[in-house]
CHARMM internal coordinates of N, CA and C (Angstrom, degrees):
IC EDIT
DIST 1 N 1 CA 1.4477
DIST 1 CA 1 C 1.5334
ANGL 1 N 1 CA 1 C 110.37
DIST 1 C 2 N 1.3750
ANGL 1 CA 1 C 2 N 111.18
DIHE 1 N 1 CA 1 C 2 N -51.39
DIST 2 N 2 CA 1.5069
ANGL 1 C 2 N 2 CA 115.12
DIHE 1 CA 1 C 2 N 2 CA -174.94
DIST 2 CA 2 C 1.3989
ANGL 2 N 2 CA 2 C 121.53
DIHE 1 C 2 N 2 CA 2 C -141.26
DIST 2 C 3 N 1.4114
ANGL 2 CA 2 C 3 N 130.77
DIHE 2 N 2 CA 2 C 3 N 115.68
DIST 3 N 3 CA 1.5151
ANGL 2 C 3 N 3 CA 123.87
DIHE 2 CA 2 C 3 N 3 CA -171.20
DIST 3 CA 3 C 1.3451
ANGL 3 N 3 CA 3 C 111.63
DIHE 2 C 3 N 3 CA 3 C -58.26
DIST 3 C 4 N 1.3791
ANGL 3 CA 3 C 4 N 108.72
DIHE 3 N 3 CA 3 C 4 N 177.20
DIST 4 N 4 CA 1.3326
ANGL 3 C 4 N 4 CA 115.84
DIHE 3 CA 3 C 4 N 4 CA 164.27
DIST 4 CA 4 C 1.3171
ANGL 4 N 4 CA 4 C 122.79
DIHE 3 C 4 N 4 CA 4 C -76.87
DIST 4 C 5 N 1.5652
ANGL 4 CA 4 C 5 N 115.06
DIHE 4 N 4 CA 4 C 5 N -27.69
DIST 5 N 5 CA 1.4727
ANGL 4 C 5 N 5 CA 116.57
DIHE 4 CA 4 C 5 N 5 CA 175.06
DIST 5 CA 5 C 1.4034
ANGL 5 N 5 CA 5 C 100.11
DIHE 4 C 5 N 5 CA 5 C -58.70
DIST 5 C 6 N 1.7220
ANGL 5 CA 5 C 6 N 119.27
DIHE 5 N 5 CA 5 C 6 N -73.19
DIST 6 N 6 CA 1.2787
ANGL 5 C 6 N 6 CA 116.15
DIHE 5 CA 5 C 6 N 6 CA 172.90
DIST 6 CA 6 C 1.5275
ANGL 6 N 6 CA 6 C 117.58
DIHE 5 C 6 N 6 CA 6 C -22.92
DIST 6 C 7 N 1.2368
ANGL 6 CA 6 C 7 N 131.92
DIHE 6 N 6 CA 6 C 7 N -61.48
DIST 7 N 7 CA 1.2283
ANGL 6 C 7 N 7 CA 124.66
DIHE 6 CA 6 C 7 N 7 CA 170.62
DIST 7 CA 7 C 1.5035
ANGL 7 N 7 CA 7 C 130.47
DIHE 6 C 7 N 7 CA 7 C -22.55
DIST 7 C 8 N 1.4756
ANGL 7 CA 7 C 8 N 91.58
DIHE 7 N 7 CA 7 C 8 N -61.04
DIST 8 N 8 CA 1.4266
ANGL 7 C 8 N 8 CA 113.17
DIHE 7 CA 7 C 8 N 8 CA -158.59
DIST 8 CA 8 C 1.8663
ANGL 8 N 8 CA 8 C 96.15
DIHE 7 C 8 N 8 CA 8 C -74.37
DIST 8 C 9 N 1.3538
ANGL 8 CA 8 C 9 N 103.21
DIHE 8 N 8 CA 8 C 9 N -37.42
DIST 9 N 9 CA 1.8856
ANGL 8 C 9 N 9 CA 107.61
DIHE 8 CA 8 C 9 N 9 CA 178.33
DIST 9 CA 9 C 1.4760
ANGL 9 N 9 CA 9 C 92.56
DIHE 8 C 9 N 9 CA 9 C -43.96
DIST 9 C 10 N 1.1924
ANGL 9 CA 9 C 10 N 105.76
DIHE 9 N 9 CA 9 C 10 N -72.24
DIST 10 N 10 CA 1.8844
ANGL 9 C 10 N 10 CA 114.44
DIHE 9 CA 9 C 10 N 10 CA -153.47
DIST 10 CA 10 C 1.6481
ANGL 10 N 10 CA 10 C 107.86
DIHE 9 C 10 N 10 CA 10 C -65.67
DIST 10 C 11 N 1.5982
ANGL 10 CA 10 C 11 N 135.84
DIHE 10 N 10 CA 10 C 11 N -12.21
DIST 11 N 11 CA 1.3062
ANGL 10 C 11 N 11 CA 118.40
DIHE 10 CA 10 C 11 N 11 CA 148.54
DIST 11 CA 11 C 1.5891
ANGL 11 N 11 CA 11 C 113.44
DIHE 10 C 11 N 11 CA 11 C -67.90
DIST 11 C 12 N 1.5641
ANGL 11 CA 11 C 12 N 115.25
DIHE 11 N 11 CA 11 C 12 N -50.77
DIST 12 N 12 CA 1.6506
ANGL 11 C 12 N 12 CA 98.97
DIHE 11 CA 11 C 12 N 12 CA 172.81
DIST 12 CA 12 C 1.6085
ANGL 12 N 12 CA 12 C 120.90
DIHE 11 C 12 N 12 CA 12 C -38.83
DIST 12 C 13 N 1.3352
ANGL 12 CA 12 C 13 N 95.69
DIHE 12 N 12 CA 12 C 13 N -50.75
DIST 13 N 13 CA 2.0289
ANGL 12 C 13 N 13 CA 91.72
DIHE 12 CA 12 C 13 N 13 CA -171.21
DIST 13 CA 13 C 1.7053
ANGL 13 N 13 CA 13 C 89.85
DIHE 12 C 13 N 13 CA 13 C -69.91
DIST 13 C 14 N 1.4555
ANGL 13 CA 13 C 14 N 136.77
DIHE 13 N 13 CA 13 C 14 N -45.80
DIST 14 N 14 CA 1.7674
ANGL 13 C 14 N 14 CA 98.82
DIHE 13 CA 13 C 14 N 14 CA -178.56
DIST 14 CA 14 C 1.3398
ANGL 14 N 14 CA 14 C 113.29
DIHE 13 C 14 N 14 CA 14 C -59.76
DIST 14 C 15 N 1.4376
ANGL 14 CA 14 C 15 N 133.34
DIHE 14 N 14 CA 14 C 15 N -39.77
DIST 15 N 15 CA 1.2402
ANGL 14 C 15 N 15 CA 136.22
DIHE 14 CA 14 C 15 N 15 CA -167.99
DIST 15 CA 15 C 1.6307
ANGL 15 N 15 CA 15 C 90.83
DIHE 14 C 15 N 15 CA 15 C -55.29
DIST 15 C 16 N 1.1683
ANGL 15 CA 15 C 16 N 137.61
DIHE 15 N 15 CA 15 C 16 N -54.28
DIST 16 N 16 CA 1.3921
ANGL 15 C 16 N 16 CA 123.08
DIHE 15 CA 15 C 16 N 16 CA -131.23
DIST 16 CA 16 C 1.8640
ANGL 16 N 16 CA 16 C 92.48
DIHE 15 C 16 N 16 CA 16 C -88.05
DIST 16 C 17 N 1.6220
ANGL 16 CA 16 C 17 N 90.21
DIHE 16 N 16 CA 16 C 17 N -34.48
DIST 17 N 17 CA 1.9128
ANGL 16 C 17 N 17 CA 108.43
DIHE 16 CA 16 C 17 N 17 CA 178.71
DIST 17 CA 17 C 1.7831
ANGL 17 N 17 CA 17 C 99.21
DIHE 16 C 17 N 17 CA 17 C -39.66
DIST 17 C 18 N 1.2420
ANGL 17 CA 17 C 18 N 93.94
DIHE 17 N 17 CA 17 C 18 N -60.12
DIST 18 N 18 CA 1.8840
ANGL 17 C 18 N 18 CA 104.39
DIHE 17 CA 17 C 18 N 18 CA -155.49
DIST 18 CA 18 C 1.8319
ANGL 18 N 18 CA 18 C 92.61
DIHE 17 C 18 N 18 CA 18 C -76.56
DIST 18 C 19 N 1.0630
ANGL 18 CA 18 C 19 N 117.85
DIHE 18 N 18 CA 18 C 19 N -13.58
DIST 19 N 19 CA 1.2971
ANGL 18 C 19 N 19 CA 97.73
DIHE 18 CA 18 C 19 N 19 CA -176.22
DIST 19 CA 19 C 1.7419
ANGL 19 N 19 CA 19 C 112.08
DIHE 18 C 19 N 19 CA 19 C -107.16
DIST 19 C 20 N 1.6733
ANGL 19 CA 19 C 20 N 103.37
DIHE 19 N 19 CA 19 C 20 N -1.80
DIST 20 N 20 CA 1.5230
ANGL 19 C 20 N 20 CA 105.66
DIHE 19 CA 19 C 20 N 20 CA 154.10
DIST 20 CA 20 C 1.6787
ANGL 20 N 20 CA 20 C 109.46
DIHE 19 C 20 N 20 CA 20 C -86.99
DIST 20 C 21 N 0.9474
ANGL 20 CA 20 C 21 N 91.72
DIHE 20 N 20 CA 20 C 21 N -26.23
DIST 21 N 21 CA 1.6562
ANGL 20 C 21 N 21 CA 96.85
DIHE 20 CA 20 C 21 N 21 CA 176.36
DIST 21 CA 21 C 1.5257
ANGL 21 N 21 CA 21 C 115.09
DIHE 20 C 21 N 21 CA 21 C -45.76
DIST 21 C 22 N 1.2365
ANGL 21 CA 21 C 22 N 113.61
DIHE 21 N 21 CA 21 C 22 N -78.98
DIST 22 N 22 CA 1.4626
ANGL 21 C 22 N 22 CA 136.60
DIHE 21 CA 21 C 22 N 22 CA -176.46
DIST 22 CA 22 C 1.8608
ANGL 22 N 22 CA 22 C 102.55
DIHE 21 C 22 N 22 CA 22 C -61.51
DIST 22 C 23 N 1.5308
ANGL 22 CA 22 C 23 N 121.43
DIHE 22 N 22 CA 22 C 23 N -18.24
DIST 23 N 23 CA 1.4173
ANGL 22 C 23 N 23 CA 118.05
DIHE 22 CA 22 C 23 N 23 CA 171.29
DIST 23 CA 23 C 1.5103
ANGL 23 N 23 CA 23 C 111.01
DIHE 22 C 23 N 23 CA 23 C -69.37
DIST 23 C 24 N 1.4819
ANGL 23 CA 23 C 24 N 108.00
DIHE 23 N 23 CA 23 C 24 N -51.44
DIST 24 N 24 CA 1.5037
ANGL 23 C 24 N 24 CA 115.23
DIHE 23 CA 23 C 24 N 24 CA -164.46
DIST 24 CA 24 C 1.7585
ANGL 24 N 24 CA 24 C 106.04
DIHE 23 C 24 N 24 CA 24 C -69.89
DIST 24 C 25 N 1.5319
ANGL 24 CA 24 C 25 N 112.43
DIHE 24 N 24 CA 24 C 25 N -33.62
DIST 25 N 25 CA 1.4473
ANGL 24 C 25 N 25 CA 113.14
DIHE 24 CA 24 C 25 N 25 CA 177.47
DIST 25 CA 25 C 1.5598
ANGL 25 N 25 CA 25 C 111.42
DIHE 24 C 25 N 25 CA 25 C -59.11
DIST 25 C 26 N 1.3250
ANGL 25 CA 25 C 26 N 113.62
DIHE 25 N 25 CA 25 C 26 N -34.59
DIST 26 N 26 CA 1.7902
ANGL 25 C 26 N 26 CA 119.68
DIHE 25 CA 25 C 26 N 26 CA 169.29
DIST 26 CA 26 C 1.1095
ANGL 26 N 26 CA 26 C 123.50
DIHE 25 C 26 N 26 CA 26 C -72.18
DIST 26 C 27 N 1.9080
ANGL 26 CA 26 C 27 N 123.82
DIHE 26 N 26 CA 26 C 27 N -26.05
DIST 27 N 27 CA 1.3225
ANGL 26 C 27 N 27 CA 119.73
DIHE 26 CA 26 C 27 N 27 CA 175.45
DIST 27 CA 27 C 1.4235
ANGL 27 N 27 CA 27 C 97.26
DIHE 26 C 27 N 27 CA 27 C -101.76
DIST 27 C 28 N 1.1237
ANGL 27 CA 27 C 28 N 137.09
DIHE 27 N 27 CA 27 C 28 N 10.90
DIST 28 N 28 CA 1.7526
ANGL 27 C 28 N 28 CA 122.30
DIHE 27 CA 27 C 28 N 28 CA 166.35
DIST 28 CA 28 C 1.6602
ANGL 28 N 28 CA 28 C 99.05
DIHE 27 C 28 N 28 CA 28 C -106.81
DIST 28 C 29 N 1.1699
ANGL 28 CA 28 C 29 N 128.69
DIHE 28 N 28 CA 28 C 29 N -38.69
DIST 29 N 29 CA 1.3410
ANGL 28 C 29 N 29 CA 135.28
DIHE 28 CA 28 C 29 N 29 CA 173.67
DIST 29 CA 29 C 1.2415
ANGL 29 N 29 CA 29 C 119.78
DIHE 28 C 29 N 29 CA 29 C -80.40
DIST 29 C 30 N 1.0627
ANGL 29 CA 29 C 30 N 115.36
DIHE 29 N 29 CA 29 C 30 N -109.37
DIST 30 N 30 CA 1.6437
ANGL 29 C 30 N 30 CA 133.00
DIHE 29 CA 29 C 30 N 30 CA -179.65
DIST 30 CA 30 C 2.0276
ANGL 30 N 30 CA 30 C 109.44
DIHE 29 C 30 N 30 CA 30 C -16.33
DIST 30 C 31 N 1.5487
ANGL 30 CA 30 C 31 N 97.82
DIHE 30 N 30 CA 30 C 31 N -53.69
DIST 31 N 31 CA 1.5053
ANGL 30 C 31 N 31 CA 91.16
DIHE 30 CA 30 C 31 N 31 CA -150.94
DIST 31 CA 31 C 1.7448
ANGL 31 N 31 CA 31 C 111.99
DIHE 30 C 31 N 31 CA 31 C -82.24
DIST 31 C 32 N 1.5023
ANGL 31 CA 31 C 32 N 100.55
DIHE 31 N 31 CA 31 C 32 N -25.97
DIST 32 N 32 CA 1.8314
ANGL 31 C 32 N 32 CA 105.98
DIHE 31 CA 31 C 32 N 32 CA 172.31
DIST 32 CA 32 C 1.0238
ANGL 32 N 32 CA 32 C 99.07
DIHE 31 C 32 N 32 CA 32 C -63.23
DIST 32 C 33 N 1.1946
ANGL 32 CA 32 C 33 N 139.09
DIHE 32 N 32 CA 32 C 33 N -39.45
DIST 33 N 33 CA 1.9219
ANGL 32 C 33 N 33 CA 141.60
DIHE 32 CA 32 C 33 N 33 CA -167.84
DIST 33 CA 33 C 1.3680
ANGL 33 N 33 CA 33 C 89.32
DIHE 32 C 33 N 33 CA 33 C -57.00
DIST 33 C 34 N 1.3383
ANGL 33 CA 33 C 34 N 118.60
DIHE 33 N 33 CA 33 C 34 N -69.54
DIST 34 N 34 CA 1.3990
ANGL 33 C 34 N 34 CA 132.21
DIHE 33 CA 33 C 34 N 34 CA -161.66
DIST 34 CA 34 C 1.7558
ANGL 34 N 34 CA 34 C 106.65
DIHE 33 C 34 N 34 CA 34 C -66.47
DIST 34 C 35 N 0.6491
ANGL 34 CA 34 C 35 N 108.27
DIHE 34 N 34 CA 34 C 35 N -42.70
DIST 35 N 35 CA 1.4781
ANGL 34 C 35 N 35 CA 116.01
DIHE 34 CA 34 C 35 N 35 CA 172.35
DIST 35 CA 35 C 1.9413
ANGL 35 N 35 CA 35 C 108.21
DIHE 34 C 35 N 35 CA 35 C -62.77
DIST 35 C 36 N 0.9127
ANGL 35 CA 35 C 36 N 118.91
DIHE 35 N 35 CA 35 C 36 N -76.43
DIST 36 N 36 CA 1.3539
ANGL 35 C 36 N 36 CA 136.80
DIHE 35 CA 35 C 36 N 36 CA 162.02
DIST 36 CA 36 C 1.4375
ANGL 36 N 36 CA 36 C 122.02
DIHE 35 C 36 N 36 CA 36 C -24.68
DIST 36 C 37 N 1.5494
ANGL 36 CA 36 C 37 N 112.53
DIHE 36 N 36 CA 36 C 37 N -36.16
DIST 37 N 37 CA 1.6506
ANGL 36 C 37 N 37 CA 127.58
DIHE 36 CA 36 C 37 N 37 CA 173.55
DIST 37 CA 37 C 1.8497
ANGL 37 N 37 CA 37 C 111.23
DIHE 36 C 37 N 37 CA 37 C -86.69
DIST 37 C 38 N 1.2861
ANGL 37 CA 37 C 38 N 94.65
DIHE 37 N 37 CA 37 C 38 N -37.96
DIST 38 N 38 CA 1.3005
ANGL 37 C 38 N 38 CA 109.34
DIHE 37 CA 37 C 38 N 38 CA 160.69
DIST 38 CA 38 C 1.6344
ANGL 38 N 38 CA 38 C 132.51
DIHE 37 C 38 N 38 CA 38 C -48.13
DIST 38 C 39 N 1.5617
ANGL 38 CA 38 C 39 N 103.52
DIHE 38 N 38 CA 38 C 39 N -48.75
DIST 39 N 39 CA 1.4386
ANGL 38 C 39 N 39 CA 108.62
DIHE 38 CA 38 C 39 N 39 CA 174.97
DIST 39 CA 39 C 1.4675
ANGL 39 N 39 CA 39 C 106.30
DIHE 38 C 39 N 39 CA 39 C -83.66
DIST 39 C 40 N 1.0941
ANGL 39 CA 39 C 40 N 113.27
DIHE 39 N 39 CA 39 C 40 N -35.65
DIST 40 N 40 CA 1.7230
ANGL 39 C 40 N 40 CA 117.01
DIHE 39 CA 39 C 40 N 40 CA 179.57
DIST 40 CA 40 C 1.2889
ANGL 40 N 40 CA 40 C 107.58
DIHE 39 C 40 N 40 CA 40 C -63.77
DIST 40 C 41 N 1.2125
ANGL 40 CA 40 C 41 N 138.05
DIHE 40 N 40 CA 40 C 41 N -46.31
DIST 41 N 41 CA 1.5653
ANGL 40 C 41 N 41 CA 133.40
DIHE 40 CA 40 C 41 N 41 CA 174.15
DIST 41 CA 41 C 1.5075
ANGL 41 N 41 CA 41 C 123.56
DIHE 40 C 41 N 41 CA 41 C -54.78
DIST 41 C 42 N 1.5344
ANGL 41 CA 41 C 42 N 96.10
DIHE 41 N 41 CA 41 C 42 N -34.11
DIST 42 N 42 CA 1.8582
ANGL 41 C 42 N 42 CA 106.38
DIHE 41 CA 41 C 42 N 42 CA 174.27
DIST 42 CA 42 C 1.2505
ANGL 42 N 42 CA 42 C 105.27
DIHE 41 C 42 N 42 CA 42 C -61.73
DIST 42 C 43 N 1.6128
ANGL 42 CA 42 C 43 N 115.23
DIHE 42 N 42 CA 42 C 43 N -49.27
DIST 43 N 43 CA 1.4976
ANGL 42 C 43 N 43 CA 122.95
DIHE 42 CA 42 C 43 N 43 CA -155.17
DIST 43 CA 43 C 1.4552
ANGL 43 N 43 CA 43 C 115.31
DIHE 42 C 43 N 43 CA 43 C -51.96
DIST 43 C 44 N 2.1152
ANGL 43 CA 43 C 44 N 103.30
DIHE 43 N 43 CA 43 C 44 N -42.09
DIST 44 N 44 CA 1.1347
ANGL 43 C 44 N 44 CA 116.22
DIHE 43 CA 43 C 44 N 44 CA -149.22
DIST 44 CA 44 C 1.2382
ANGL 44 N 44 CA 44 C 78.85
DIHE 43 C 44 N 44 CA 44 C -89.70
DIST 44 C 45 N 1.7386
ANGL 44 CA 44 C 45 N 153.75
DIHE 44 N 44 CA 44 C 45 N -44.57
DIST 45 N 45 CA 1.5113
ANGL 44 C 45 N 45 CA 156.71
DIHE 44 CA 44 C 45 N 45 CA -175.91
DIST 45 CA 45 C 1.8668
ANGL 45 N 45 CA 45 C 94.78
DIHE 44 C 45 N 45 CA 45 C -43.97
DIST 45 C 46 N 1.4213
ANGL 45 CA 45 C 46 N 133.12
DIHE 45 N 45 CA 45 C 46 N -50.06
DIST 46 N 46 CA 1.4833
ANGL 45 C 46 N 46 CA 131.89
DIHE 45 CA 45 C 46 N 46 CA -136.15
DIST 46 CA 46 C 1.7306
ANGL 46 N 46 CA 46 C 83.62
DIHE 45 C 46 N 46 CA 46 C -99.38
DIST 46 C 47 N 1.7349
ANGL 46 CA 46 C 47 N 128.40
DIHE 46 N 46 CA 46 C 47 N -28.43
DIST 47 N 47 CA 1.5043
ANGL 46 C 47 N 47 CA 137.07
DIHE 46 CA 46 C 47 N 47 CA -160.04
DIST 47 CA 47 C 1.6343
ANGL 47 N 47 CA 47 C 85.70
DIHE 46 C 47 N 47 CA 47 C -75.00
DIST 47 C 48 N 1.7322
ANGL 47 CA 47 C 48 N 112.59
DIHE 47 N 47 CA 47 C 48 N -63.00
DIST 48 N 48 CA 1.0028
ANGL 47 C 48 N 48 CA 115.35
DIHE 47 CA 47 C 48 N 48 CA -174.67
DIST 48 CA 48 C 1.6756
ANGL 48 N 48 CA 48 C 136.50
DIHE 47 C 48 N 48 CA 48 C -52.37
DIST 48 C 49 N 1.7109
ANGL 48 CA 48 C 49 N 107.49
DIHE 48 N 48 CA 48 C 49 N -38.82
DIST 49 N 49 CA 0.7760
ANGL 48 C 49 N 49 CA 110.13
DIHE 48 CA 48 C 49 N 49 CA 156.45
DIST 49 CA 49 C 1.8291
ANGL 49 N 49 CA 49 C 137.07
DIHE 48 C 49 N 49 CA 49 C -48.07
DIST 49 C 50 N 1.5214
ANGL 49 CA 49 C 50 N 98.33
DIHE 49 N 49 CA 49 C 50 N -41.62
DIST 50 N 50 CA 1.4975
ANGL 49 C 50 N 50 CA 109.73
DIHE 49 CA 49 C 50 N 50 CA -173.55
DIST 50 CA 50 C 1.6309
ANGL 50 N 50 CA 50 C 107.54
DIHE 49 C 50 N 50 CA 50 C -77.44
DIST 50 C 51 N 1.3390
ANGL 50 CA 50 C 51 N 117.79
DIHE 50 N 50 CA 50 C 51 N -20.79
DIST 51 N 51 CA 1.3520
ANGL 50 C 51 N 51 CA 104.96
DIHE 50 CA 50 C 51 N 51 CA 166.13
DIST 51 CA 51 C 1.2874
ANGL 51 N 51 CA 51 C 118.61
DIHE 50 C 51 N 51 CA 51 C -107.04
DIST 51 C 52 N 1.5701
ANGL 51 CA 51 C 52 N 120.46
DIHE 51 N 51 CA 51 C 52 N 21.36
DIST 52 N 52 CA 1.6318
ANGL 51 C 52 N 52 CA 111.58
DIHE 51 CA 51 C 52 N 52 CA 151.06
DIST 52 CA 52 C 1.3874
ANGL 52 N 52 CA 52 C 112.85
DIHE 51 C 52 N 52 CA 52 C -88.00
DIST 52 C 53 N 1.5245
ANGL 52 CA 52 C 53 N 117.05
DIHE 52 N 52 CA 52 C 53 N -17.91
DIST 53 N 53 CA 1.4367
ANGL 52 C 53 N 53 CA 144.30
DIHE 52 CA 52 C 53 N 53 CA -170.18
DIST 53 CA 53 C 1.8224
ANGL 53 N 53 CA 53 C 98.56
DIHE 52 C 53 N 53 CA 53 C -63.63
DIST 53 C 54 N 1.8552
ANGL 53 CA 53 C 54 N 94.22
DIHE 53 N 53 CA 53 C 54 N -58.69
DIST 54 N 54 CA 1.6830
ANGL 53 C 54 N 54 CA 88.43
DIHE 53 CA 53 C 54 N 54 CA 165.97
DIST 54 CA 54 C 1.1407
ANGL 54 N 54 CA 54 C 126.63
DIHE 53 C 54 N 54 CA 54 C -66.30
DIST 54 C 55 N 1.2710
ANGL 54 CA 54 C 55 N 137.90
DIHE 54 N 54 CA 54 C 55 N -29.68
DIST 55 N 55 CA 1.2782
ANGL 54 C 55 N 55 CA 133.01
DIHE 54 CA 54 C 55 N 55 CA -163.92
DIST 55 CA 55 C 1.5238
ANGL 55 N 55 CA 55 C 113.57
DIHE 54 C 55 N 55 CA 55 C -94.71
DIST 55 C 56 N 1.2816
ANGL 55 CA 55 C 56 N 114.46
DIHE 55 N 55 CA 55 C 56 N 16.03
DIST 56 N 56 CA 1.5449
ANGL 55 C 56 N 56 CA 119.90
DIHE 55 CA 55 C 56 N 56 CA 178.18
DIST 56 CA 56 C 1.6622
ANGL 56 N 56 CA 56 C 105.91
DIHE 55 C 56 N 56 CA 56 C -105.91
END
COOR INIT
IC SEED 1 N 1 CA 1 C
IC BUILD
């Protein structure tokens, strides 16, 4: 019914499926979060800074 090459093709294409899979869930999820917490932490570090800046 089906070779082994054939076989072996169609785990690469799931392997490669599930491992674009699990990429795109980290660059639509994971990395704007991370990115996003990132700029927000500077913001509130550069706010803070500028009003110890006034108060000296």
């Amino acid at each position: 019914m089906f070779t082994f090459e054939q076989y072996l093709g169609f785990l690469a294409f799931l392997m490669i499926l599930t491992l674009g899979f699990w990429l795109m869930i980290f660059l639509v999820s994971i990395l704007p979060y991370w990115i996003g917490g990132s700029l927000y932490e500077n913001w509130k570090m550069k706010r803070e800074e500028k009003k110890n800046k006034e108060l000296k």
